[in-house]
C-alpha positions as CSV (number, residue, x, y, z in Angstrom):
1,X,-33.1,-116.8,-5.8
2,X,-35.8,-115.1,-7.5
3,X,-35.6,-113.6,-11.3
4,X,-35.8,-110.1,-9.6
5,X,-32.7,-111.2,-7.4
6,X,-30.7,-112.2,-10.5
7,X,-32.1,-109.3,-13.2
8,X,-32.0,-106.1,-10.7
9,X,-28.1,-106.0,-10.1
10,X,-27.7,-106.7,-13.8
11,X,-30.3,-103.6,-14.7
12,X,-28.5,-101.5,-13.0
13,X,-25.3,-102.3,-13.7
14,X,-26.4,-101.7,-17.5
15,X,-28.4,-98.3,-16.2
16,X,-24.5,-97.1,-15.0
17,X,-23.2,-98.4,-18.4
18,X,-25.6,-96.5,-19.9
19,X,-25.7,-93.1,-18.1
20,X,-21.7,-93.1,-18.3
21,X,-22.0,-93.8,-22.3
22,X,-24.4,-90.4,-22.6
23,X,-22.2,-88.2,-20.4
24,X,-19.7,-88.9,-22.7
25,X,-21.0,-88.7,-26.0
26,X,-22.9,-85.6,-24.4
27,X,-19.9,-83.0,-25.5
28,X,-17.1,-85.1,-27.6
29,X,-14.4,-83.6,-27.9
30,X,-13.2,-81.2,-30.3
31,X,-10.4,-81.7,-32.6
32,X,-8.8,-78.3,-33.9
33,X,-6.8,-79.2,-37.1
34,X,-6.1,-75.7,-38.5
35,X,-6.9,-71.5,-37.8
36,X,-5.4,-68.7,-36.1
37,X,-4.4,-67.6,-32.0
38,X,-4.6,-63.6,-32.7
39,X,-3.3,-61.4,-29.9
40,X,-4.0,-57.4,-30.5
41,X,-1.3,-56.3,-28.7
42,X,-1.6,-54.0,-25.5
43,X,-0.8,-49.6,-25.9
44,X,1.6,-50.9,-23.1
45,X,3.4,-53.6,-24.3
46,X,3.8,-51.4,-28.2
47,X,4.9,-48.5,-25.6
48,X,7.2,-50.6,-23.4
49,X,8.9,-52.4,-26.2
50,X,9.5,-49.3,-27.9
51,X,11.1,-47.5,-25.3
52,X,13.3,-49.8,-24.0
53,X,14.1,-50.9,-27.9
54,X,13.2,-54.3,-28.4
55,X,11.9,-54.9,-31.6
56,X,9.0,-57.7,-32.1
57,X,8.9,-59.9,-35.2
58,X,7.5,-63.0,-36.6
59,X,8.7,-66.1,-37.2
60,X,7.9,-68.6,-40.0
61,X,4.1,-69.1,-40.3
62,X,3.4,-66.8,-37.8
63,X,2.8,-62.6,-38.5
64,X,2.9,-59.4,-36.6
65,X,1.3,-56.4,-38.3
66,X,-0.9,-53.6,-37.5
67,X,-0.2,-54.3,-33.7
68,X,-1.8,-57.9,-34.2
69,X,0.3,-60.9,-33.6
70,X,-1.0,-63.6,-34.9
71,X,0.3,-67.9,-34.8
72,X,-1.2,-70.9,-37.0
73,X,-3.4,-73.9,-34.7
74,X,-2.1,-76.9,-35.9
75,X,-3.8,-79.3,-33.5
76,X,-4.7,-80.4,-29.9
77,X,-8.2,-81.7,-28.2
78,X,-10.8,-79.8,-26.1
79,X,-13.0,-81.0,-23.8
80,X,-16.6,-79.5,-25.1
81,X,-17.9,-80.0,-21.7
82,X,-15.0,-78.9,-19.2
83,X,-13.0,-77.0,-21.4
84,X,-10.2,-78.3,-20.5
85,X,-7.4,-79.2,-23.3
86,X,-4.4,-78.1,-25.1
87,X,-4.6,-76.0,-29.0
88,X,-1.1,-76.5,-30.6
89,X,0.6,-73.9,-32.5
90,X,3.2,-73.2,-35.1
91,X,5.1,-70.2,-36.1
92,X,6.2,-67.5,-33.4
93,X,7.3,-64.8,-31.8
94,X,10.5,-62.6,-31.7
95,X,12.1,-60.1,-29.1
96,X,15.3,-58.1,-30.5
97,X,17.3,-56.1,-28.4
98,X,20.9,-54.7,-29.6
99,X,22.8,-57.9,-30.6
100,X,20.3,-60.4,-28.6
101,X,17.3,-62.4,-30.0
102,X,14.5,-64.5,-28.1
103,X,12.5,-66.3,-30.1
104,X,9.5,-67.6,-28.2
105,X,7.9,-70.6,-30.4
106,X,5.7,-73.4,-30.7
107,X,2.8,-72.1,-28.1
108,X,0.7,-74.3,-26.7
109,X,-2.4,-73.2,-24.9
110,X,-3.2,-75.2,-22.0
111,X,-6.3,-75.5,-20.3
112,X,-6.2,-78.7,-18.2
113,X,-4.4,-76.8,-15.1
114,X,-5.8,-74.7,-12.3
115,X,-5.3,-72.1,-14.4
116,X,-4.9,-71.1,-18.0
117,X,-1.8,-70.8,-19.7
118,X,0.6,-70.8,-22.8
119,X,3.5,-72.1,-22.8
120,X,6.3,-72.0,-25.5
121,X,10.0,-73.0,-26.8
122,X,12.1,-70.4,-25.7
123,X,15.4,-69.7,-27.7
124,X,17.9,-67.1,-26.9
125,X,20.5,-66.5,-29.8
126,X,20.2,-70.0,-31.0
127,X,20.7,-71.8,-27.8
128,X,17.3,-73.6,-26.7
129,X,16.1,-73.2,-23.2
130,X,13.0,-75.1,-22.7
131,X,10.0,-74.9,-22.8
132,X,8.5,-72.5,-20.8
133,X,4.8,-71.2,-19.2
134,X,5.0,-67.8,-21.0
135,X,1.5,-65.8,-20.5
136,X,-1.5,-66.6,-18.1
137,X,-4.9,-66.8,-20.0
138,X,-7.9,-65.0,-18.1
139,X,-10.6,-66.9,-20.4
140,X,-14.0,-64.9,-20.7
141,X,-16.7,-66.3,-19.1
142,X,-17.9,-70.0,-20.9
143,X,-20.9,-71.5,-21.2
144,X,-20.2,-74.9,-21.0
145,X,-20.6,-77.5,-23.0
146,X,-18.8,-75.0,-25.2
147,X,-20.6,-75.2,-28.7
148,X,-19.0,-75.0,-32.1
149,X,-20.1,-72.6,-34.5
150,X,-21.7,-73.9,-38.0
151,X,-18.6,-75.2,-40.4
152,X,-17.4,-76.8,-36.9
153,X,-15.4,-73.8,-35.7
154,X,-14.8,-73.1,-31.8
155,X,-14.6,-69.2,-31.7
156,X,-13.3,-67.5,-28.2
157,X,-12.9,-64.2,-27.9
158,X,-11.7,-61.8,-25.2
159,X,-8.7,-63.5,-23.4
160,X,-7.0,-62.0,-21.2
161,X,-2.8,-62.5,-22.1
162,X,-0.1,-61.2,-19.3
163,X,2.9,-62.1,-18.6
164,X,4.2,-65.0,-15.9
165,X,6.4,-64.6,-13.3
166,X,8.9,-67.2,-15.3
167,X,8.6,-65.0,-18.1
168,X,9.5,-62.0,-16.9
169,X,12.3,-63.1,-15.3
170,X,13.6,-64.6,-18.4
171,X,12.8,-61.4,-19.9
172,X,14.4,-59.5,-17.6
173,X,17.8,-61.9,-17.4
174,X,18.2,-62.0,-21.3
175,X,17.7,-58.4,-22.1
176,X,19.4,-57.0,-18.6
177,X,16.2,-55.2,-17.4
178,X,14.4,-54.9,-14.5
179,X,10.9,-53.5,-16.5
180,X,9.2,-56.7,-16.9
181,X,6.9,-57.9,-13.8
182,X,4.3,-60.7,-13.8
183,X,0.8,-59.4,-14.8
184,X,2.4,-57.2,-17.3
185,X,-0.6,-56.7,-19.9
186,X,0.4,-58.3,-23.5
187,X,-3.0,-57.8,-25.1
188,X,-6.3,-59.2,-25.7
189,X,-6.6,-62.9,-27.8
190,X,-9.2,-64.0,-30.1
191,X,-8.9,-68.0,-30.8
192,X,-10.3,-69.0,-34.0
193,X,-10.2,-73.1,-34.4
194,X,-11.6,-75.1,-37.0
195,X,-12.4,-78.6,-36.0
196,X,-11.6,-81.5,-38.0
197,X,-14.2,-82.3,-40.7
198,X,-15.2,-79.0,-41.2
199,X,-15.3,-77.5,-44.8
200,X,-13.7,-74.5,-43.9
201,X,-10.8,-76.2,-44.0
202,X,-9.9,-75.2,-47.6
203,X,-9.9,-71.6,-46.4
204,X,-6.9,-72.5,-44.4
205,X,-5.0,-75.2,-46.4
206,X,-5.4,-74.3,-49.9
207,X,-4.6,-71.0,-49.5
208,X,-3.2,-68.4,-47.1
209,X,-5.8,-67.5,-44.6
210,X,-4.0,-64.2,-44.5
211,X,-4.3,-63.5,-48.6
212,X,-6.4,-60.5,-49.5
213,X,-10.0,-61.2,-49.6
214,X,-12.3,-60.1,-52.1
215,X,-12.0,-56.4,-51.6
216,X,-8.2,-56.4,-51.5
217,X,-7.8,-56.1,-47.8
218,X,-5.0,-58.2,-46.4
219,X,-6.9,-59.2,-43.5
220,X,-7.7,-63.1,-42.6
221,X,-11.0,-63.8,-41.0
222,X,-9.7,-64.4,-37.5
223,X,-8.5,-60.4,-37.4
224,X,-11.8,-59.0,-38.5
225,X,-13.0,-61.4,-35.9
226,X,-11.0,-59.9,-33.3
227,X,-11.6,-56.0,-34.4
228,X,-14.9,-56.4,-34.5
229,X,-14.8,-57.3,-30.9
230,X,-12.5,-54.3,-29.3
């Protein structure tokens, strides 16, 4: 057997290695330790809550204000170069009617199916039901690999939020309605994740990301994020 015989097979086995190795340290993936989900909430969602008098609220870390619901990232992983992953949540949301309360917590959004979609712990006056796929996720159109901003933040704007079939069901069940139909328009997110590493951090651990900023407005940086892009 000749030295090409015996070197070849190992070359290219070590190409393989190699190519495999670069494809994935190409776009690592990105590990969101802290920011905001924001959701400016749809003319007719505010409308259709009104009028058939359910009242939406927040719940522990999260805050609804100003028509913008908005929920802490506490973690999850995203493929740079698929976009495909999970970005965990706390905090969350509440829907009172009369003498009934869901509380919808703990989203996850959740990139890894066929579709995009959040899904979250549903409670109806204290009894746990499950976790449930809550709103479908039209994402804007990504250039992949997705790239983080400087500071190591991953900024996507312009999602699409509506409501799932298993959703409005529930809805529907709980609150003895017949208004709520898949596709139902919630609003427009923003998602503003910091990665870990990144200084920015300190913005969102050491204090409130929703404290008044320099000039007294009570806005955090995610919702000037989001009105600048309506």
């Amino acid at each position: 057997m000749s030295l090409r015989e015996i070197f070849y097979p190992a070359g290219a086995v070590l190409a393989a290695i190699l190519l495999i190795t670069t494809s994935l340290t190409a776009a690592p993936g990105f590990l969101p330790v802290t920011g905001r989900t924001s959701v400016v909430l749809s003319s007719d969602f505010l409308t259709a809550a009104s009028a058939l008098g359910i009242a939406p609220g927040a719940i522990t870390e999260g805050s609804v204000r100003s028509g913008i619901a908005s929920f802490p990232i506490t973690g999850g992983v995203i493929d740079l170069a698929s976009a495909k992953g999970e970005i965990n949540h706390s905090g969350g949301l509440s829907l009172t009617r009369g003498g009934t309360q869901v509380q919808l917590l703990s989203f996850n959004i959740d990139t890894t199916g066929a579709a995009a979609v959040l899904t979250g712990l549903v409670v109806v006056n204290g009894n746990v039901l499950g976790r449930v796929p809550l709103f479908n996720l039209g994402l804007p159109a990504l250039a992949l690999p997705l790239r983080p901003e400087p500071g190591n933040v991953l900024f996507i704007p312009g999602v699409r939020v509506t409501l799932t079939a298993e959703a409005a069901g529930a809805l529907n069940t709980v609150f003895n309605l017949n208004a709520f139909v898949q596709g139902f328009n919630i609003g427009t997110a923003s998602v503003y994740a910091v990665g870990e590493g990144s200084r920015q951090r300190r913005f969102f651990g050491e204090r409130s990301i929703s404290d008044p900023d320099s000039s007294g407005n009570d806005q955090d940086e995610n919702e000037r994020g989001i009105r600048r892009d309506q």
